[in-house]
N, C-alpha and C positions, 0 to 999 in steps of 0.2 A: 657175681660179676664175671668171672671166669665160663669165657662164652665156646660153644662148640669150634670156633674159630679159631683159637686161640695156639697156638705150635710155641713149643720150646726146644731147644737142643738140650741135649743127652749132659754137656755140662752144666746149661742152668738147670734142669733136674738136678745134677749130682748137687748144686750149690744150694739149691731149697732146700733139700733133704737133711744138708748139715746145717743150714739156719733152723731148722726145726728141730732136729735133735739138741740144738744148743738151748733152743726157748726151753723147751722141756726139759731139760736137764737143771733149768733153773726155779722148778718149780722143787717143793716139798716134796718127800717120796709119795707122802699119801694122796697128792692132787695128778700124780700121774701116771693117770689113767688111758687106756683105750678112748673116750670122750673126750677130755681133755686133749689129746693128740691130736682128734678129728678135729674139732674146732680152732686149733691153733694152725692146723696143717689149711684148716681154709683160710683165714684171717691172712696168714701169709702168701697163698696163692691169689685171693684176691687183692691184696695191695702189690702182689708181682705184676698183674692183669693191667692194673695205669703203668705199668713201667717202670714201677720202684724196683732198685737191684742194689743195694746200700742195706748188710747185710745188720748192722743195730736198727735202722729204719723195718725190716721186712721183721724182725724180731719182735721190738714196739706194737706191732701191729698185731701178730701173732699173740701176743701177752694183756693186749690191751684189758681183755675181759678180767683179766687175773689181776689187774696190777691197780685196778677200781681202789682206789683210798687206802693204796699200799706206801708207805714210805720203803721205799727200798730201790738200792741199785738192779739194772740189769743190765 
């Protein structure tokens, strides 16, 4: 979804980058991985790409793959 179009400033960078290290940070040590990162790191930039900037929402989305029939907070 994240189209060549697409511009961010230097702070919503800095702001993605610490909603991803938070998603990841909530996984098990063993699930975080180099792949893991990638795919969360897309998940979040493409639900940034509609507009979403609501930093549990951009997380949710980042985790969504992980959180498949998990009972658990994040």
């Amino acid at each position: 979804m994240l189209g060549s179009d697409t511009v961010y400033s230097s702070e919503e960078l800095i702001f993605f980058r610490r909603v991803l290290d938070e998603a990841v940070n909530t996984l098990p040590g063993f699930m975080r991985t180099s792949v893991s990162t990638c795919k969360i790191a897309k998940r979040i930039m493409d639900c940034a790409a509609t507009g979403e900037r609501d930093r549990v929402e951009l997380r949710i989305a980042g985790l969504a793959d992980f959180l498949e029939g998990c009972d658990c907070a994040i």
